[in-house]
Structure formats: structure tokens, C-alpha cells
N, CA, C and O atoms as a Tripos MOL2 file, in Angstrom:
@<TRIPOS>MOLECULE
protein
  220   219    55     0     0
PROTEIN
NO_CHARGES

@<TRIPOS>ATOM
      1 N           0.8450   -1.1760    0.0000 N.3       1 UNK1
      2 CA          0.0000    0.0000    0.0000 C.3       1 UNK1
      3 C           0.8920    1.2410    0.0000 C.2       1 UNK1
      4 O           1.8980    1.3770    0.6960 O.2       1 UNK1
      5 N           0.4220    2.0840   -0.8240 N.am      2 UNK2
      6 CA          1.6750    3.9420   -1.1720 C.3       2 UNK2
      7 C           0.8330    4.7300   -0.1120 C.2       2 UNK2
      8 O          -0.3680    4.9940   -0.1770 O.2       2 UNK2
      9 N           1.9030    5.1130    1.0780 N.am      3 UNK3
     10 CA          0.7240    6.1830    1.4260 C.3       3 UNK3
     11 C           0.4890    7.0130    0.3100 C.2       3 UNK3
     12 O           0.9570    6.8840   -0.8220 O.2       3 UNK3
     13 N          -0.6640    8.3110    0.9510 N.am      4 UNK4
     14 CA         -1.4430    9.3530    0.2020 C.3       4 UNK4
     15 C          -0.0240   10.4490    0.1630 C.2       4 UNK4
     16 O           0.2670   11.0040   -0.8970 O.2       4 UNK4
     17 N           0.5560   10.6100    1.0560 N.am      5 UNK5
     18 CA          1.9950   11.9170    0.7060 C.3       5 UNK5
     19 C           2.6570   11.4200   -0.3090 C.2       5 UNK5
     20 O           3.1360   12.1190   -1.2020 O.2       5 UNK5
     21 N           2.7410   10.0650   -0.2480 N.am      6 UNK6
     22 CA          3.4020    9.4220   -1.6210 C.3       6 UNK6
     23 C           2.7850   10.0260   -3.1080 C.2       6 UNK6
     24 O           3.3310   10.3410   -4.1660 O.2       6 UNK6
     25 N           1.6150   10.0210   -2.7150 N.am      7 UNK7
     26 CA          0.7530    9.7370   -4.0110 C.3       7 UNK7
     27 C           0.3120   10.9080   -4.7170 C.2       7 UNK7
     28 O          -0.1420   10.9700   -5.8590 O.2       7 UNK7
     29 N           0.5820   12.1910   -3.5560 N.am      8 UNK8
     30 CA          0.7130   13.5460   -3.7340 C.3       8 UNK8
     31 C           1.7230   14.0180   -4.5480 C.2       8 UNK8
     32 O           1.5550   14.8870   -5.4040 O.2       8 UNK8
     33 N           2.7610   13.4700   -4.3050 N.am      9 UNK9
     34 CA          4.5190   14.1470   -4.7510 C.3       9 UNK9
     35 C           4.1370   13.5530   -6.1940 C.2       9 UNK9
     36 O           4.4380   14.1870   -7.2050 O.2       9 UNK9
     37 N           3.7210   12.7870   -6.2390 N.am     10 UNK10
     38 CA          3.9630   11.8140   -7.4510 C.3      10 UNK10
     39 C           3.1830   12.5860   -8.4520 C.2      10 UNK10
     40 O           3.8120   12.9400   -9.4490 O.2      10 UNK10
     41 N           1.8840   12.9250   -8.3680 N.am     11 UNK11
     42 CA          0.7270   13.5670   -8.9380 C.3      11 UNK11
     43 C           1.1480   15.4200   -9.2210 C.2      11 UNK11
     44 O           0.7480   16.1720  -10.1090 O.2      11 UNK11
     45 N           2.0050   15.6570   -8.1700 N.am     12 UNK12
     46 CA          2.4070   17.0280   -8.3400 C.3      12 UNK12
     47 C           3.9170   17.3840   -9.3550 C.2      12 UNK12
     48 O           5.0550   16.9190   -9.2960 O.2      12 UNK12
     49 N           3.2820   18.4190  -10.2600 N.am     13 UNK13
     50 CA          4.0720   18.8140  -11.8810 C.3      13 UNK13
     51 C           4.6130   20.2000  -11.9480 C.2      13 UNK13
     52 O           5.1570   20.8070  -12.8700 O.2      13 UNK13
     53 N           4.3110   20.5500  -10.6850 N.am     14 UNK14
     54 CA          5.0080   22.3260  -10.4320 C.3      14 UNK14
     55 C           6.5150   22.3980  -10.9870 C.2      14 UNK14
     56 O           6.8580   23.1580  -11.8930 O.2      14 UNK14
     57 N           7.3160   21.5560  -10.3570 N.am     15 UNK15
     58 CA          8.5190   21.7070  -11.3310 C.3      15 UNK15
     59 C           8.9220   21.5270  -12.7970 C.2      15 UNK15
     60 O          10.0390   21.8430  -13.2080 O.2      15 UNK15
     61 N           7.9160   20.9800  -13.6010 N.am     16 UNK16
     62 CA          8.1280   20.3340  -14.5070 C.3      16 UNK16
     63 C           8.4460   21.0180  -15.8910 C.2      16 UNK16
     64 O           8.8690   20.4370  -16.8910 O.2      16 UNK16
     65 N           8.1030   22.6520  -15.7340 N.am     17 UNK17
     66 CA          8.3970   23.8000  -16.9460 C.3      17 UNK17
     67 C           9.8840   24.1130  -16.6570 C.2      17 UNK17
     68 O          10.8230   24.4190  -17.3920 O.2      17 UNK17
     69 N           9.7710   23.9380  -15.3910 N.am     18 UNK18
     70 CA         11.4930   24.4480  -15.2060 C.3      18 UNK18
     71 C          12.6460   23.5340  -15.6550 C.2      18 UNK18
     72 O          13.5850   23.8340  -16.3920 O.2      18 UNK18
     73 N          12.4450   22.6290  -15.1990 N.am     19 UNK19
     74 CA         13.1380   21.2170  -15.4070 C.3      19 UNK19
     75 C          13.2280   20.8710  -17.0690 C.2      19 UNK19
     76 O          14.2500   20.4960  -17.6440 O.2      19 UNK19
     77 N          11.9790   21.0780  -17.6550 N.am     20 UNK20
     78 CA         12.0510   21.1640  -19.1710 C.3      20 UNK20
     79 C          13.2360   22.0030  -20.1740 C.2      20 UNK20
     80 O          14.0930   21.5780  -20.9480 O.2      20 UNK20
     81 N          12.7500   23.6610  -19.6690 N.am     21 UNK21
     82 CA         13.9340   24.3580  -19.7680 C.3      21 UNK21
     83 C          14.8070   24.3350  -19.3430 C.2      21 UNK21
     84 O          15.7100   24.8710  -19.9860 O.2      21 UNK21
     85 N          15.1780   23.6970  -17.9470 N.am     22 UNK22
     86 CA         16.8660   23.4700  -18.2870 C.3      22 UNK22
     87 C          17.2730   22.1940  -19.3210 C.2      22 UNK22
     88 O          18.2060   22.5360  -20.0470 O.2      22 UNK22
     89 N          16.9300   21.1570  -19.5120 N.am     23 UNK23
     90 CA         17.0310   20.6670  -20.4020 C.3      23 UNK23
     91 C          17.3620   20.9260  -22.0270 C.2      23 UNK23
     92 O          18.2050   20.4640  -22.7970 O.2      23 UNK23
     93 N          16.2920   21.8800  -22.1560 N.am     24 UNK24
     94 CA         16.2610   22.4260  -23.4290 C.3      24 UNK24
     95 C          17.5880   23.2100  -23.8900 C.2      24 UNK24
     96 O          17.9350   23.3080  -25.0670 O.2      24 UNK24
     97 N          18.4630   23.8980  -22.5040 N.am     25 UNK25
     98 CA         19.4100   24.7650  -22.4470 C.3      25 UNK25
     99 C          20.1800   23.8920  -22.8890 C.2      25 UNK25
    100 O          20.6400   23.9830  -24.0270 O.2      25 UNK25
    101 N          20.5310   22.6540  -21.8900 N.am     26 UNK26
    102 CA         21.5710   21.7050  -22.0080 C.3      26 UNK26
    103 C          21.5360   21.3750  -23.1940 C.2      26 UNK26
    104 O          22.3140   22.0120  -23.9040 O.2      26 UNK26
    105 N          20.8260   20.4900  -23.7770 N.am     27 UNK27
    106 CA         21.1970   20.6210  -24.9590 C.3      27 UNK27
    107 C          21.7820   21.4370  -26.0960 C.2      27 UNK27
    108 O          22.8240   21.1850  -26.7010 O.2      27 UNK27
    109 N          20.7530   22.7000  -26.3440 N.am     28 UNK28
    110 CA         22.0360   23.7070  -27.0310 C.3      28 UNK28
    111 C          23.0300   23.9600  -26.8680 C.2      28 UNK28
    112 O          23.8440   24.1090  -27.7780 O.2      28 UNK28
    113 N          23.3410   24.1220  -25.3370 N.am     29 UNK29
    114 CA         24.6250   24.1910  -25.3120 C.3      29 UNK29
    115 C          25.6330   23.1980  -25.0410 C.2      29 UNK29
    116 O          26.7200   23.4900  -24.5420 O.2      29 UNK29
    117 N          25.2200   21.7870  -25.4270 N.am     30 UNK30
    118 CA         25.8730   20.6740  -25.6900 C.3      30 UNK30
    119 C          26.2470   20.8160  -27.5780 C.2      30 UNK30
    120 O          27.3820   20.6820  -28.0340 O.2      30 UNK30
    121 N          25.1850   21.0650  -28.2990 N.am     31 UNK31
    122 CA         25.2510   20.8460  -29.6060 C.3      31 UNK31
    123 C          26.0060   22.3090  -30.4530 C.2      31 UNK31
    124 O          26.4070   22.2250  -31.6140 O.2      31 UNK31
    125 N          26.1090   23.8260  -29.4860 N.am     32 UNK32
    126 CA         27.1750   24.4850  -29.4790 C.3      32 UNK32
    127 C          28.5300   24.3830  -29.3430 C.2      32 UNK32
    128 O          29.3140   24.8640  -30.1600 O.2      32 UNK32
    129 N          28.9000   23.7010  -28.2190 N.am     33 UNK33
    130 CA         29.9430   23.0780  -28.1030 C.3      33 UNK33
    131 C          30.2740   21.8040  -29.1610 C.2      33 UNK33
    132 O          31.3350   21.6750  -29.7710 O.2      33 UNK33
    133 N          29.1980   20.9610  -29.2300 N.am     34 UNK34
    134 CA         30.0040   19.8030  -30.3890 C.3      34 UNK34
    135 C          30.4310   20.7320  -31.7520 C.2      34 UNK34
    136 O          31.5230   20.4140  -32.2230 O.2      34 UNK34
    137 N          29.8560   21.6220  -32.3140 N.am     35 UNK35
    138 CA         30.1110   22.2710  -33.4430 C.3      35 UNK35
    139 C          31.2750   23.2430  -33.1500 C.2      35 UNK35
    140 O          32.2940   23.0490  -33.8140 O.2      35 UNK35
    141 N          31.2830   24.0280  -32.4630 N.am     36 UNK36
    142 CA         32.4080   24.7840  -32.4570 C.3      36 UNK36
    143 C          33.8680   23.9970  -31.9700 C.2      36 UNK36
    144 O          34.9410   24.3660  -32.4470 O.2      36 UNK36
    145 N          33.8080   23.1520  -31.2180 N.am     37 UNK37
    146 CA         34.3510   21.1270  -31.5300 C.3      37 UNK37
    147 C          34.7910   20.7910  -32.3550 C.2      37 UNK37
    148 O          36.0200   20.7380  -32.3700 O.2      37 UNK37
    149 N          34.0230   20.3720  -33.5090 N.am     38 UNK38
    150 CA         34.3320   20.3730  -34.9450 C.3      38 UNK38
    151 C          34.5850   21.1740  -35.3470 C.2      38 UNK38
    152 O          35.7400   20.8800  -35.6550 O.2      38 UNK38
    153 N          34.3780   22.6490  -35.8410 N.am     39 UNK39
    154 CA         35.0510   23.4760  -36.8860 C.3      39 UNK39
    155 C          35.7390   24.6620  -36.1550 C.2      39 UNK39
    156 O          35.7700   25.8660  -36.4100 O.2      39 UNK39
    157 N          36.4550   23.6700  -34.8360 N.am     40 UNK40
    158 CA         37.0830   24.9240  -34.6170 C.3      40 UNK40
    159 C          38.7040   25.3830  -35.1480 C.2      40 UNK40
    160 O          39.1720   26.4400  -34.7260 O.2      40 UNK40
    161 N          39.2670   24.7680  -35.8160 N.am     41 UNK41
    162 CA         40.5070   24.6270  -36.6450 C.3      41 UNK41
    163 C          39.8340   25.8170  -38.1560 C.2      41 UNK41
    164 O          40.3400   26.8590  -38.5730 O.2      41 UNK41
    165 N          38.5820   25.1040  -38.6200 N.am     42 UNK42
    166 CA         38.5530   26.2160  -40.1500 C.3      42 UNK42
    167 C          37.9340   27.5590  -39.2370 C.2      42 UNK42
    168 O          38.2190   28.7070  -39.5760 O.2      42 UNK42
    169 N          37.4540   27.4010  -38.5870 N.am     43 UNK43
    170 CA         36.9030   28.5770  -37.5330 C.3      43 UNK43
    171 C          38.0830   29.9750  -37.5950 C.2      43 UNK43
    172 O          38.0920   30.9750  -38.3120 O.2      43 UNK43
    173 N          38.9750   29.5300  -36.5520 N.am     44 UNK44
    174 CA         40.0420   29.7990  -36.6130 C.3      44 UNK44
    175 C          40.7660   30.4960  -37.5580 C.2      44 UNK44
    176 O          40.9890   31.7010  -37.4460 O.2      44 UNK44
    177 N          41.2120   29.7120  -38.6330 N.am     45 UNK45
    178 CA         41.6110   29.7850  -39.4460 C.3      45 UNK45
    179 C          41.1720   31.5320  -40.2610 C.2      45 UNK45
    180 O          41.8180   32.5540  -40.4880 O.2      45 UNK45
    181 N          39.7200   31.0830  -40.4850 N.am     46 UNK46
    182 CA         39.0510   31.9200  -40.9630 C.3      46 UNK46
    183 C          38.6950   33.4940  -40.6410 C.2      46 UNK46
    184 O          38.3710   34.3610  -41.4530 O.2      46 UNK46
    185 N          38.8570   33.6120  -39.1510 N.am     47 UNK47
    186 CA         39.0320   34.8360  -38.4480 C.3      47 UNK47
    187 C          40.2480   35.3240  -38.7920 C.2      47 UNK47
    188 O          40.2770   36.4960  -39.1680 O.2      47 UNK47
    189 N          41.4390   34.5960  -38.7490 N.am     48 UNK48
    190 CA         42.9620   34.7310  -38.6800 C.3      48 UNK48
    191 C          42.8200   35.4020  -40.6620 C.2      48 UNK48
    192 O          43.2900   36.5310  -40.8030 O.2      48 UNK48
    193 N          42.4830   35.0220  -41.4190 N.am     49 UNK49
    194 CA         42.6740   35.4460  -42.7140 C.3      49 UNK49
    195 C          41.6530   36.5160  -42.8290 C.2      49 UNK49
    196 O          42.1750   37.4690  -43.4080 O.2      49 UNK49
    197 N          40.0550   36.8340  -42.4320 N.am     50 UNK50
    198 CA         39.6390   38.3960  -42.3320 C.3      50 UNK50
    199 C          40.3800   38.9870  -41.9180 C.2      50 UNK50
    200 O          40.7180   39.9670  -42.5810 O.2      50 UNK50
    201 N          41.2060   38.6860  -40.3060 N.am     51 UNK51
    202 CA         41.8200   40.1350  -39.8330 C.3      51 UNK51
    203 C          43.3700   40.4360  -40.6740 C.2      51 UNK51
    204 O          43.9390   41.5270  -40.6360 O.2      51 UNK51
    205 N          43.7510   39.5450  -41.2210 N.am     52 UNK52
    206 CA         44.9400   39.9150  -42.3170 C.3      52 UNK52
    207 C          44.2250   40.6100  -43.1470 C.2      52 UNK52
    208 O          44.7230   41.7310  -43.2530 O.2      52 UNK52
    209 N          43.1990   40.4710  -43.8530 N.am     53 UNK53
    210 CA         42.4230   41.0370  -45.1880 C.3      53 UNK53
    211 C          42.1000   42.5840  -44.4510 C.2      53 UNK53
    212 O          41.4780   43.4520  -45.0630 O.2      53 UNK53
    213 N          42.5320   42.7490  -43.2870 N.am     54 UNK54
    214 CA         41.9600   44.0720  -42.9700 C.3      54 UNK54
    215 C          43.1950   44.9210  -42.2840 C.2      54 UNK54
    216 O          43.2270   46.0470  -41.7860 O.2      54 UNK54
    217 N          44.0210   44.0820  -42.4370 N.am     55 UNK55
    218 CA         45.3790   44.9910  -41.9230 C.3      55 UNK55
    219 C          45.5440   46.1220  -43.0580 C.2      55 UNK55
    220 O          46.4510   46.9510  -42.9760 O.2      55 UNK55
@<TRIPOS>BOND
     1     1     2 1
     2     2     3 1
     3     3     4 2
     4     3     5 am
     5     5     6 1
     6     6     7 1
     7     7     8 2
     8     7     9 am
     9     9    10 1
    10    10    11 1
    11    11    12 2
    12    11    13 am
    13    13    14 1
    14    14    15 1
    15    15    16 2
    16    15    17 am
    17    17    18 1
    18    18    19 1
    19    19    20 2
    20    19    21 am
    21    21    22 1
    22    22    23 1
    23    23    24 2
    24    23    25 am
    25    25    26 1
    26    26    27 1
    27    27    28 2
    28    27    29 am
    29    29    30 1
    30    30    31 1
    31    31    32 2
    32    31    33 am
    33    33    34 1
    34    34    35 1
    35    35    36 2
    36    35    37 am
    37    37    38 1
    38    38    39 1
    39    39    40 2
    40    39    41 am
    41    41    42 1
    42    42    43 1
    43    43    44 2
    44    43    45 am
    45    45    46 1
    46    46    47 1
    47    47    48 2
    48    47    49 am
    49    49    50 1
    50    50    51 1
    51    51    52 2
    52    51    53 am
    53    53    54 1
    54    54    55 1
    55    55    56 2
    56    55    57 am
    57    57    58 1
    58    58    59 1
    59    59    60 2
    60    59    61 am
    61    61    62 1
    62    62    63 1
    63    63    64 2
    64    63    65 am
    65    65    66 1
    66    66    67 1
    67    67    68 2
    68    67    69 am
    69    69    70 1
    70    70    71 1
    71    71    72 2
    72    71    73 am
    73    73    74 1
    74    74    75 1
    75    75    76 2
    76    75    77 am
    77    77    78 1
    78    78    79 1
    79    79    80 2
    80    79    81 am
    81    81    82 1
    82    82    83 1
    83    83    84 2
    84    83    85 am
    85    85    86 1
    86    86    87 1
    87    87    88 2
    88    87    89 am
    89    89    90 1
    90    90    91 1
    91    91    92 2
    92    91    93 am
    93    93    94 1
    94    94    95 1
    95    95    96 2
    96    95    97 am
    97    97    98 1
    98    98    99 1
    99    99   100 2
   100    99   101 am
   101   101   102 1
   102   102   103 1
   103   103   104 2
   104   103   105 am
   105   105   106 1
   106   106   107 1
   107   107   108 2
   108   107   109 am
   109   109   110 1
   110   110   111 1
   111   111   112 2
   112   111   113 am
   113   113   114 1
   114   114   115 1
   115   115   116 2
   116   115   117 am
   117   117   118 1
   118   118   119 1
   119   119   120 2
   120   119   121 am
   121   121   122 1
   122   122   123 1
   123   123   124 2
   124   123   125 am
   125   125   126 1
   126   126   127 1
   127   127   128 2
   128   127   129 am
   129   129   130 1
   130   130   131 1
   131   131   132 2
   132   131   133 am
   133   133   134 1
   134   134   135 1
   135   135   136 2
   136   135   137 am
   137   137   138 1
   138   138   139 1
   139   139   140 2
   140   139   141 am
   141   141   142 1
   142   142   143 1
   143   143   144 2
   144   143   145 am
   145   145   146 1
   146   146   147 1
   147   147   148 2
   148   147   149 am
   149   149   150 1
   150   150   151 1
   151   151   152 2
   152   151   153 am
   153   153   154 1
   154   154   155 1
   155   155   156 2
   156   155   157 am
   157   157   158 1
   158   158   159 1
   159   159   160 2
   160   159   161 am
   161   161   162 1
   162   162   163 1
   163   163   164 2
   164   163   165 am
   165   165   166 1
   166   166   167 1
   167   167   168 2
   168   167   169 am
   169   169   170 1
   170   170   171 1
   171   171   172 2
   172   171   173 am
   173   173   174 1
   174   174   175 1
   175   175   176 2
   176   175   177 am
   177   177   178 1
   178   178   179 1
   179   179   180 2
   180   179   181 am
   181   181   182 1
   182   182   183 1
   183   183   184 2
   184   183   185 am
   185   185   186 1
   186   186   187 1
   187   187   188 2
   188   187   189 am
   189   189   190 1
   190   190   191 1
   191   191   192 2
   192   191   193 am
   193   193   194 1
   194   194   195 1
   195   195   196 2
   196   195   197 am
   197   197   198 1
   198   198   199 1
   199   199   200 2
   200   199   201 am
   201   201   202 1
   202   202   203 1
   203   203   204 2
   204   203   205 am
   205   205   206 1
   206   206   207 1
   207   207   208 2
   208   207   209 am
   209   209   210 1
   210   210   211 1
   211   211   212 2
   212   211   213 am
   213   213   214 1
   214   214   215 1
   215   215   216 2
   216   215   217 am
   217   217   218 1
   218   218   219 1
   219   219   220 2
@<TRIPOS>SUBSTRUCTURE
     1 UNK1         2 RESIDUE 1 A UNK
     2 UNK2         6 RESIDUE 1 A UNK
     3 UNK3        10 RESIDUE 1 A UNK
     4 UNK4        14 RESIDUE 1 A UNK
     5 UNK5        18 RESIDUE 1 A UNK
     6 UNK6        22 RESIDUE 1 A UNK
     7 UNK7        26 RESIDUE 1 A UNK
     8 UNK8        30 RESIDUE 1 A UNK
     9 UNK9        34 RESIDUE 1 A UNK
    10 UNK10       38 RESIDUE 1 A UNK
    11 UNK11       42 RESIDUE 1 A UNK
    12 UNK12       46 RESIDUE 1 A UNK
    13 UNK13       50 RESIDUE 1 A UNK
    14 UNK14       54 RESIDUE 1 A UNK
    15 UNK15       58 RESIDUE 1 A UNK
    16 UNK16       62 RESIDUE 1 A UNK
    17 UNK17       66 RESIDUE 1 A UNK
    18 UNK18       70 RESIDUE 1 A UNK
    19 UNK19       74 RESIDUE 1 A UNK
    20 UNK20       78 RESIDUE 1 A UNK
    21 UNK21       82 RESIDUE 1 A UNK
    22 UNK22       86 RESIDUE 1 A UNK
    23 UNK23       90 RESIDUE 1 A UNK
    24 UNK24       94 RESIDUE 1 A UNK
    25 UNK25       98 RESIDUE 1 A UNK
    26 UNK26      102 RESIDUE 1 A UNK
    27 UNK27      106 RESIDUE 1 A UNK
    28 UNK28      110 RESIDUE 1 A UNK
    29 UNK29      114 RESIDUE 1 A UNK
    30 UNK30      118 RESIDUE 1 A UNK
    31 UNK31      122 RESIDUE 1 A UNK
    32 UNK32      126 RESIDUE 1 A UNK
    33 UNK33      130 RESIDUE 1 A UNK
    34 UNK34      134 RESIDUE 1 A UNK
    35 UNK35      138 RESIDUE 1 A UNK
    36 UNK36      142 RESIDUE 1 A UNK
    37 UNK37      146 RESIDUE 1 A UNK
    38 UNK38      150 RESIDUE 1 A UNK
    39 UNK39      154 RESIDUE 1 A UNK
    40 UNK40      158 RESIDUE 1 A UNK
    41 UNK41      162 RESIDUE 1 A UNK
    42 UNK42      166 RESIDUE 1 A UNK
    43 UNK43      170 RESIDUE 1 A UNK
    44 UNK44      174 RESIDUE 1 A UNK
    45 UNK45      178 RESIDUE 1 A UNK
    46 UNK46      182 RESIDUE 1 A UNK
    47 UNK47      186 RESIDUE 1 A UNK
    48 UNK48      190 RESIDUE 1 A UNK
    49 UNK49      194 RESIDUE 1 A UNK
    50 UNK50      198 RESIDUE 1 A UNK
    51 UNK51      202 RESIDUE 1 A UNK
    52 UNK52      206 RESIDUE 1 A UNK
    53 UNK53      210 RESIDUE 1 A UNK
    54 UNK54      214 RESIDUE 1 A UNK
    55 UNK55      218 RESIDUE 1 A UNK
């Protein structure tokens, strides 16, 4: 048998917008990081040859 305080917590969703959005954060800024990860060598690169093109 669950007590009823059990059965309360369980039934209650107040946190659940917040908890969403951090999630939602984590991810972008997981899939920010994998990309700038990957192209961060032509990245690089590419800043380094505008600011010559502007000397």
C-alpha cells in the first residue's frame, strides 16, 4: 500500500516547466559546443585570414 503523501509528490508537476527548460538549455549548449568542436581549426583559421584582409 503507497501512502497518500506518496501519491501527492507523485501527482504534483510544479517543477516540470522548469526542469524542461533546463534541459532544453543543455542541450544547445551541448550541440554548441560539439560544433564549435568540430570546426574549430577552419573557424580559426578563418578569423585569422579576415583580420589579415583588414590589416
Amino acid at each position: 500500500m503507497v501512502p497518500t503523501g506518496a501519491l501527492r509528490l507523485w501527482d504534483d508537476e510544479s517543477g516540470q516547466g522548469m526542469v524542461e527548460y533546463a534541459l532544453i538549455i543543455v542541450f544547445i549548449a551541448l550541440a554548441c559546443f560539439t560544433g564549435l568542436k568540430l570546426m574549430g581549426q577552419s573557424l580559426s583559421q578563418f578569423i585569422k585570414q579576415a583580420a589579415q584582409e583588414f590589416e
